[in-house]
C-alpha positions as CSV (number, residue, x, y, z in Angstrom):
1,X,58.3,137.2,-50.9
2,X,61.1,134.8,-50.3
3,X,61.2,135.8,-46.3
4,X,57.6,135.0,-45.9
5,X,57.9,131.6,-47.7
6,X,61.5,130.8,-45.4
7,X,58.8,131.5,-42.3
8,X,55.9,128.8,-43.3
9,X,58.4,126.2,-41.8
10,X,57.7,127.0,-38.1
11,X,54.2,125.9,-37.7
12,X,54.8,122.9,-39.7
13,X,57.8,122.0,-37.1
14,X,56.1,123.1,-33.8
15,X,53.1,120.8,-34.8
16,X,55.4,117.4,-35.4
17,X,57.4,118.4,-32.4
18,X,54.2,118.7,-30.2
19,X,52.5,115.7,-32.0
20,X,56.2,113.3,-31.3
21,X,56.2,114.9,-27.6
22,X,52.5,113.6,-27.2
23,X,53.4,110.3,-28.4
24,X,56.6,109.4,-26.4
25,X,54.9,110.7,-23.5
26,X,52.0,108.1,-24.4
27,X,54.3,105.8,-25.1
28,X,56.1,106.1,-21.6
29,X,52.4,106.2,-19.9
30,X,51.3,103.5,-21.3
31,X,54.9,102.0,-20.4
32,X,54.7,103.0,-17.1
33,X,51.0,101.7,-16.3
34,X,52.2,98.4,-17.6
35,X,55.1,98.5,-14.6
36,X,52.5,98.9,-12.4
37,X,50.5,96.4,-13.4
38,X,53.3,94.2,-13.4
39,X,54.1,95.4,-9.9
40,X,50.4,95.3,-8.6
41,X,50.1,91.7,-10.6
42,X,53.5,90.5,-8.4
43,X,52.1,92.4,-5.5
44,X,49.2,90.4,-5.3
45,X,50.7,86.9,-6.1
46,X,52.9,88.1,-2.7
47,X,49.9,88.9,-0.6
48,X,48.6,85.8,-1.1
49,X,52.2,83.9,-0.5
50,X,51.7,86.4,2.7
51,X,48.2,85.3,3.8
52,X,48.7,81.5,3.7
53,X,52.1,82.2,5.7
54,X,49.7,83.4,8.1
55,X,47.5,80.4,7.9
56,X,50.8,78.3,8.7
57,X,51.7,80.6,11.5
58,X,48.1,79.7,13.3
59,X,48.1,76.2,12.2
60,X,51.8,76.2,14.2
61,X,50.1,78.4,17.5
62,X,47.3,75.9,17.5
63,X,49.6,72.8,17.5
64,X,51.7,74.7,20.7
65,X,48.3,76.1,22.6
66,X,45.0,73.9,20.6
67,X,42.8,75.7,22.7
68,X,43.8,79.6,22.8
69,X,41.9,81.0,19.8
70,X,42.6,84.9,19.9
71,X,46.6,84.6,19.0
72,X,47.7,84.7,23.1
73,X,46.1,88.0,23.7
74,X,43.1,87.4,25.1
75,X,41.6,90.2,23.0
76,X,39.5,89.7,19.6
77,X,40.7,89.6,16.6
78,X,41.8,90.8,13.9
79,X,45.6,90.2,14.9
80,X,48.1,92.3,12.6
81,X,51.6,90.5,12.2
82,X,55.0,91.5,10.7
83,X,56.0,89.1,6.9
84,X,59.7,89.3,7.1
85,X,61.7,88.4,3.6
86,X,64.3,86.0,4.0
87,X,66.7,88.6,4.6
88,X,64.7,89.5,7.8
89,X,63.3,93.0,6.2
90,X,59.7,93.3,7.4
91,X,58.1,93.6,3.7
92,X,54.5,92.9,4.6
93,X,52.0,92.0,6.9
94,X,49.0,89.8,7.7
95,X,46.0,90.2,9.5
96,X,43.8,87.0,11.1
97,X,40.5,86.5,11.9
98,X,39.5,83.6,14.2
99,X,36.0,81.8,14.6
100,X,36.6,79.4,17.7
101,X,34.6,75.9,17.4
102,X,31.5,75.4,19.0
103,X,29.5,72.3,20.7
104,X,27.4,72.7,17.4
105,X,30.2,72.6,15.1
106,X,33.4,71.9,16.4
107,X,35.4,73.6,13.5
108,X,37.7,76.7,13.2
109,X,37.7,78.9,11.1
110,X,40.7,81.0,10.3
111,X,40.6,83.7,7.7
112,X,44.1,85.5,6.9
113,X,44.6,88.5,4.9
114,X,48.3,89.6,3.7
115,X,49.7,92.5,1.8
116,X,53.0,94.1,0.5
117,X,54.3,97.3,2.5
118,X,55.1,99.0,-0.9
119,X,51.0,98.3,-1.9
120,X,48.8,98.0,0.9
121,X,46.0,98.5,-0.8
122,X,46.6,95.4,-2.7
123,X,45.2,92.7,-1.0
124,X,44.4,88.5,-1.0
125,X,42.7,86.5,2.1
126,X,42.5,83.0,2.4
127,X,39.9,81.2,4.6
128,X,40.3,77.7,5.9
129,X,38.8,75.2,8.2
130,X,40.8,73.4,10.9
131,X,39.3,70.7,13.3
132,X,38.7,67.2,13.9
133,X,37.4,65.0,11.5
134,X,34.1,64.7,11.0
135,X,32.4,61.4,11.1
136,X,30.5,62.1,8.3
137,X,33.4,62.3,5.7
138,X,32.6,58.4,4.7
139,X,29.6,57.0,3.1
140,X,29.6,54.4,4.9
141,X,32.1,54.0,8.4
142,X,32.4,50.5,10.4
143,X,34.3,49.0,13.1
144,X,33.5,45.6,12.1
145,X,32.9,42.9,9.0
146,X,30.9,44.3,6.2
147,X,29.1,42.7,3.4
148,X,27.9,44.4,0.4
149,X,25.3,42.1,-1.4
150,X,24.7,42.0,-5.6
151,X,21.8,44.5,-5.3
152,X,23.7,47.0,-3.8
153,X,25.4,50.5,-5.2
154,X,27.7,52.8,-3.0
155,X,28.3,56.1,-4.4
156,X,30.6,57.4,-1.7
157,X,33.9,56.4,0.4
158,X,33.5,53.5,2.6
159,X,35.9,52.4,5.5
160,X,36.1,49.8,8.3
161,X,38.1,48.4,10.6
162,X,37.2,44.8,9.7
163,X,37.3,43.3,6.5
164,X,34.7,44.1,3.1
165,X,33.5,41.7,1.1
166,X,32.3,43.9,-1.9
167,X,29.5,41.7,-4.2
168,X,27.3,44.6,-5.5
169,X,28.8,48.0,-6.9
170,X,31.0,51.1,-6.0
171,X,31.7,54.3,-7.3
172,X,34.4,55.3,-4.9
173,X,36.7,54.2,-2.5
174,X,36.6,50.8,-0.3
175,X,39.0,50.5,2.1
176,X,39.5,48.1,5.2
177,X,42.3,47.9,7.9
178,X,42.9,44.6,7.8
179,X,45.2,42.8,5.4
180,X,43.6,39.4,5.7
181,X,40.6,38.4,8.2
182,X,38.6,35.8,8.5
183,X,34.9,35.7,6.9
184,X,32.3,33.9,8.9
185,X,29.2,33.1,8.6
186,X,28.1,37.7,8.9
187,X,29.8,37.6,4.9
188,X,28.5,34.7,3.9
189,X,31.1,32.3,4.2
190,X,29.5,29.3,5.1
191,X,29.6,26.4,6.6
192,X,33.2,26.9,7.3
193,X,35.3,30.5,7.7
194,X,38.2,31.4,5.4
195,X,40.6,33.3,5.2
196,X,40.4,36.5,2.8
197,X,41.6,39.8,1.9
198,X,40.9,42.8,3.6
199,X,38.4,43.9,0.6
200,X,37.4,41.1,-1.7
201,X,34.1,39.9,-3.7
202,X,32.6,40.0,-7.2
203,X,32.1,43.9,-7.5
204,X,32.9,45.7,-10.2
205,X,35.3,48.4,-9.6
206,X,37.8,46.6,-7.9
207,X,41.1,49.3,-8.6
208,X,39.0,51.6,-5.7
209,X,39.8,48.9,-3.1
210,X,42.3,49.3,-1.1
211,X,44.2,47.5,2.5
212,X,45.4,47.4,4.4
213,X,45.0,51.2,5.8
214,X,45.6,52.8,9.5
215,X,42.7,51.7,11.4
216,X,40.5,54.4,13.1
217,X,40.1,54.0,16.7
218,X,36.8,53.9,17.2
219,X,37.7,54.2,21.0
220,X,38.6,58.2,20.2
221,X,35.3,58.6,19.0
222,X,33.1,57.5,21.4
223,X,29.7,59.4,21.9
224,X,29.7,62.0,24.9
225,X,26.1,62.0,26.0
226,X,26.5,64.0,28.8
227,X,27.9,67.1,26.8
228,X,24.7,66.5,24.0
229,X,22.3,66.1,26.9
230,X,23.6,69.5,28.1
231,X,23.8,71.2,25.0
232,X,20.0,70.6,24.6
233,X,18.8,71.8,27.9
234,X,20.9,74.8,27.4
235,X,20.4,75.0,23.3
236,X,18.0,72.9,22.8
237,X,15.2,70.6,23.3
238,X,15.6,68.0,26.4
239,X,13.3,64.9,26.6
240,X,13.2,63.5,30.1
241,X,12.3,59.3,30.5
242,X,9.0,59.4,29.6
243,X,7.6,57.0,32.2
244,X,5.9,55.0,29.4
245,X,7.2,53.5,25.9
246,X,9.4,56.3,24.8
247,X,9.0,59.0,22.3
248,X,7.4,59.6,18.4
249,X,9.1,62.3,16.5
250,X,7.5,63.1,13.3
251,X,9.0,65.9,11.4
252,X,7.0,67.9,9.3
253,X,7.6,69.9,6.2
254,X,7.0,73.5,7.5
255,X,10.6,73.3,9.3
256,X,8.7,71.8,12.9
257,X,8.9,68.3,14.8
258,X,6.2,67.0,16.3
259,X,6.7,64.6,19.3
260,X,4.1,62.5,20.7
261,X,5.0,60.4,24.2
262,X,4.4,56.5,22.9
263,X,1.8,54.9,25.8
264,X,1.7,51.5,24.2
265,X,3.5,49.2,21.8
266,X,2.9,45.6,20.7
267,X,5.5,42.6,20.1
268,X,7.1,41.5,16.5
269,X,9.5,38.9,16.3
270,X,12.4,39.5,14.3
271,X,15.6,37.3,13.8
272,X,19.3,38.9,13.8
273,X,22.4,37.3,13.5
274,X,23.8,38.7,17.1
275,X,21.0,37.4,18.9
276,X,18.7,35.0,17.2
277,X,15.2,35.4,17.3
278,X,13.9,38.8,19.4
279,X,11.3,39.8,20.7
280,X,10.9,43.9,19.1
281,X,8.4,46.3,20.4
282,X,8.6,48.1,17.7
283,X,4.8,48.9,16.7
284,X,3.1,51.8,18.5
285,X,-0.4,51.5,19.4
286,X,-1.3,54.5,21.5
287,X,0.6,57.8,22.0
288,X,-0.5,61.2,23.3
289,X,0.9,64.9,22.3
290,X,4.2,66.4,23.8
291,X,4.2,69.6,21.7
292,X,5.3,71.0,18.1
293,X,8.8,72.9,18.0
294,X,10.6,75.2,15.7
295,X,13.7,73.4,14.0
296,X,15.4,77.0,14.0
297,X,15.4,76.8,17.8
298,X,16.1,73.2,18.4
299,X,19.7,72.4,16.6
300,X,19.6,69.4,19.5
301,X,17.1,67.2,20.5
302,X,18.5,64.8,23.4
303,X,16.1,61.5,24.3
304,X,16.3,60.1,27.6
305,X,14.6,56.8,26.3
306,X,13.5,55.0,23.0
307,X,12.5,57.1,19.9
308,X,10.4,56.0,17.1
309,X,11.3,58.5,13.8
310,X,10.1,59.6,10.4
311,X,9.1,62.5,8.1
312,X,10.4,65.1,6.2
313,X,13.5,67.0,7.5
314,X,13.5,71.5,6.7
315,X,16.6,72.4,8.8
316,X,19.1,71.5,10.5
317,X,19.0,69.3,13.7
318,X,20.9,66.4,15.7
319,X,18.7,63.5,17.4
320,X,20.3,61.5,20.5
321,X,18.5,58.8,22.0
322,X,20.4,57.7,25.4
323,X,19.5,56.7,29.1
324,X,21.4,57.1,32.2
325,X,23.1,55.3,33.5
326,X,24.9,54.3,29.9
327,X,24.8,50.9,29.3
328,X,21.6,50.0,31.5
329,X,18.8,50.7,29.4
330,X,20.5,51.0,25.4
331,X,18.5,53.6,23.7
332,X,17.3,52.5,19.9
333,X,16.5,54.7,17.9
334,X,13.2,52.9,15.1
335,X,12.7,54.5,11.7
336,X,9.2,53.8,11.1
337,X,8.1,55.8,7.8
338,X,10.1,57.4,5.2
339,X,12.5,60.0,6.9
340,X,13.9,62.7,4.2
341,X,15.2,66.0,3.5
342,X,12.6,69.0,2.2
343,X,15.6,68.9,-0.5
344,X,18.9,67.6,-1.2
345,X,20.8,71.0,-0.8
346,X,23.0,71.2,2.1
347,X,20.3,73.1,3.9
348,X,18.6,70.1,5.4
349,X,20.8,67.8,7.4
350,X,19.4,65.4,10.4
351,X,22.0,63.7,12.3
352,X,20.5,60.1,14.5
353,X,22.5,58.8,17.6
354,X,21.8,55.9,19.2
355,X,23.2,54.5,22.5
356,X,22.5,51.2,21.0
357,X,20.8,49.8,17.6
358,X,18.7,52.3,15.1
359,X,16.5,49.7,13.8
360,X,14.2,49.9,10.5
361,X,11.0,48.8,11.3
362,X,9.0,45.8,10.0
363,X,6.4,48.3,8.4
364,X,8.7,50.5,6.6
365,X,7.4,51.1,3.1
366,X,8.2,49.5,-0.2
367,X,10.2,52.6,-1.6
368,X,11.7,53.6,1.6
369,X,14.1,56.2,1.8
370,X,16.2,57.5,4.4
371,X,18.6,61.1,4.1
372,X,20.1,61.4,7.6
373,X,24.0,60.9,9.1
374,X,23.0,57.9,11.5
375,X,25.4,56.7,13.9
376,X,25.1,53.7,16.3
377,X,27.3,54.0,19.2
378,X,27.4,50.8,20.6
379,X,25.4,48.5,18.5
380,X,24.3,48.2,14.5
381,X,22.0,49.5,11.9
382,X,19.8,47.1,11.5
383,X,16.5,45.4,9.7
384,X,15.7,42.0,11.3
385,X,15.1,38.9,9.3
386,X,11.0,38.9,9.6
387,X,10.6,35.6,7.7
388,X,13.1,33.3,9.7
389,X,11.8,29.5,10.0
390,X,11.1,29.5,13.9
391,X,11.1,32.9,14.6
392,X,8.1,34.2,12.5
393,X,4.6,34.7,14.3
394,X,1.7,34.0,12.0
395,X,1.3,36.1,8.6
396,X,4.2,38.1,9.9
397,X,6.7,37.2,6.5
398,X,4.0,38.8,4.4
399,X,5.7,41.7,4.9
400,X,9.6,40.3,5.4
401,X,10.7,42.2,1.9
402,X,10.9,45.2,0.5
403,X,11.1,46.3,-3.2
404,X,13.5,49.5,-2.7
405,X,15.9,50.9,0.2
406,X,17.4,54.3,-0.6
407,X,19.9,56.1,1.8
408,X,21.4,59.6,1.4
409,X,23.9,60.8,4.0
410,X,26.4,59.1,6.2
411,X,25.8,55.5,8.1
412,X,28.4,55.1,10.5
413,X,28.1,51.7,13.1
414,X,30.3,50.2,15.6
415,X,28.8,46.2,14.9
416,X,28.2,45.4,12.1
417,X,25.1,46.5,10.1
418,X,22.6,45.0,7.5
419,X,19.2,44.6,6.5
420,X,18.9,41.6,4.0
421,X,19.3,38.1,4.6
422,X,20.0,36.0,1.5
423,X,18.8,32.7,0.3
424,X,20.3,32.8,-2.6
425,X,21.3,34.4,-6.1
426,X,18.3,37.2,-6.4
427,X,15.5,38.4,-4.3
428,X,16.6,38.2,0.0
429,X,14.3,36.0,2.5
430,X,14.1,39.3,4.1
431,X,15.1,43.1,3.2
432,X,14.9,45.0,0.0
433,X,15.4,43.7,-3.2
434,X,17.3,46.9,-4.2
435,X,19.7,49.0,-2.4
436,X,21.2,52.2,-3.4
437,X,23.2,54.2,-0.4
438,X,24.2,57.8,-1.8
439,X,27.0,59.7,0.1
440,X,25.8,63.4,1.2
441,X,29.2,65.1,0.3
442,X,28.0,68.7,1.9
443,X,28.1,66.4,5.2
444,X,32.3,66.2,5.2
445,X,33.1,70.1,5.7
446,X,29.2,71.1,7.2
447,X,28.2,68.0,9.0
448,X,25.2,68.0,10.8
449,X,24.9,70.1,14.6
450,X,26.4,68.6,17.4
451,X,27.7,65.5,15.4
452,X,30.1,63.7,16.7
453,X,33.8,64.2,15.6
454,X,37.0,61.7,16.1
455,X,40.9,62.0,15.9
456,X,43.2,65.5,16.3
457,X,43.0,68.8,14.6
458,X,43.6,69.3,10.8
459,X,43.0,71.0,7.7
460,X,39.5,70.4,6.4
461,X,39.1,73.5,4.0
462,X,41.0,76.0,1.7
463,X,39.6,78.6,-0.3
464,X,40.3,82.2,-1.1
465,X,37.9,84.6,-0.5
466,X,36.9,88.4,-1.5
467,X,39.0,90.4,1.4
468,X,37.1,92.5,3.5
């Protein structure tokens, strides 16, 4: 009896002994996982430490060689290099993946993925953008003096070379290049000039302003027709002189354009400050067909001659209107109707280039809205003064004003642009009685095809993204 009960004990002790083995063995399991993680976790911050050293090493090639875009081989990509740590033991490595620039979007795009030796598998990429500046990374862009009226609103940065005076309302920045400058009679400062800061005025939001600040040469970005006139007969859609009055484009919402060759026009007097009273022909009165075309197909449509403009925008295309030899003939560009996007998205972009003005007709509606990234080259963005004493031709100031001008994009100008003409504290002797210009921020790092850039190479974009 008693050497039976001494033997119950052995069960009993090989059951804790199994059940404390099974929990330190968890217990170091679990540990060990945790390690790992911890490893993996530093593993991973490394890889990405490892694949924006690779985004410096190309940003460093690019400076040395700005045009050689496959890492000196010659080959594509990917292009595997060595991470050394700073004891000069290769540790890791980083692969990159170069999209050159092209005439339709002169950006690269460098994608870098790095990783630890010890965990390959663990892995982070990075992707930025590298190029010249885009144009269209201001609201509004000027190489001259500016004035923003009382009924005015800019939501977006706004920069010129000249100096600002700032009456009506900003959300964001205002900055000039000039410290002091004189205001004339273009800003309202009349009958005798003074002398004022580079951004001044009754506006609101006055800590946005800013001057003096390095001027941008507007010489570096100067419009090379020859390269868009060849990108559209090889990409695109070119528009010979057309022997007549020019060209109507009227885009249509089922992603097509519709151009029609203008066979007459008639005269409207119209009054700017530059040149007094003109004479515009800015009214068509006969046209005939051209042809419909596909958006998808057309990312550049190049105008050898004047082009009248409206409709509703579904795609993505650039318009230049420009006659050879430059400088002879000084291509406008006339927004007739209501030009806008099929939505506000970033899927719908229309850039306007003008060898000379882009004009807003006389007949524009009351609400009229424009969504484009519109650059005059040489000359302004303009409305003329239809109700000027002397200039007018009959009943032609019964349509001088205009309740509502709304902008969505990017207006860039070498003169100086404007489209009211005050007389006074409230409505303008001629314009809109309201203006609101909205900045198209999709614009800065996915401007428009084939639109224009300025300035040397540099970071645009950073963002990680899923490796492949």
């Amino acid at each position: 009896m008693n050497k039976k009960q001494k033997g119950t004990i052995t069960p009993a002790l090989l059951i804790i002994t199994s059940a404390f083995l099974i929990i330190i063995y968890a217990i170091l399991y679990v540990l060990s996982m945790q390690f790992d993680y911890t490893h993996r976790q530093t593993a991973s911050d490394m890889a990405l430490n490892i694949a924006e050293a690779g985004i410096n090493y190309y940003s460093w090639h690019l400076s040395q060689s700005p045009d050689d875009y496959t890492d000196g081989t010659g080959e594509p990509g990917p292009y595997i290099h060595d991470f050394q740590d700073p004891q000069g033991d290769i540790i890791g490595k980083f692969s990159l993946e170069i999209d050159p620039p092209t005439q339709a979007k002169p950006i690269i795009t460098i994608t870098s993925t790095g990783w630890l030796n010890r965990y390959p598998k663990v892995k982070r990429s990075i992707q930025v953008e590298y190029g010249q500046v885009v144009l269209t990374r201001y609201a509004f862009l000027h190489n001259s003096n500016m004035w923003f009226g009382n009924s005015i609103t800019v939501n977006g940065p706004v920069f010129s070379n000249g100096g600002i005076r700032q009456d009506g309302k900003n959300t964001s920045t205002v900055e000039s290049a000039k410290s002091t400058y004189i205001c004339g009679e273009e800003s309202g400062c009349t009958p005798n000039p003074e002398t004022k800061p580079g951004v001044w005025g009754n506006g609101e939001i006055d800590e946005l302003w800013s001057y003096p600040k390095v001027p941008i040469d507007f010489d570096s970005i100067k419009v090379n027709f020859n390269e868009m006139k060849k990108a559209s007969q090889d990409n695109g859609l070119y528009l010979a002189p057309s022997g007549a009055q020019g060209y109507h484009m009227v885009f249509l919402n089922t992603g097509q354009v519709s151009i029609y060759k203008v066979t007459g026009t008639s005269p409207i007097n119209g009054y700017s400050l530059e040149y007094g009273c003109e004479v515009l022909q800015q009214v068509i009165t006969s046209e005939s067909a051209v042809g419909t075309y596909n958006l998808a197909s057309t990312p550049i449509i190049f105008a050898e001659d004047h082009v009248w403009v409206e409709g509703i925008v579904n795609g993505k295309t650039t318009l230049a209107a420009a006659r050879f030899p430059l400088g002879t003939f000084n291509a406008n560009i006339w927004i007739r109707g209501n030009l806008t996007y099929l939505a506000k998205d970033g899927n719908h972009k229309l850039g306007l280039v003008a060898e000379k003005d882009i004009v807003f007709t006389r007949g524009v509606p009351e609400y009229f809205s424009l969504n484009a990234a519109v650059l005059a080259q040489n000359g302004r963005i303009i409305r003329h003064h239809y109700n000027k004493q002397g200039c007018r031709v009959g009943g032609q100031g019964t349509d001088s004003q205009k309740k509502e001008f709304n902008f969505y994009g990017s207006l860039i100008s070498n003169q100086r642009s404007y489209w009211n003409f005050s007389q006074g504290p409230g409505s303008p002797a001629s314009g809109f009685t309201k203006t609101t210009l909205d900045y198209d921020q999709t614009n800065f790092g996915d401007p428009p095809p084939y639109f224009p850039t300025y300035g040397t190479y540099q970071f645009l974009s950073w963002r990680e993204v899923r490796p492949s």
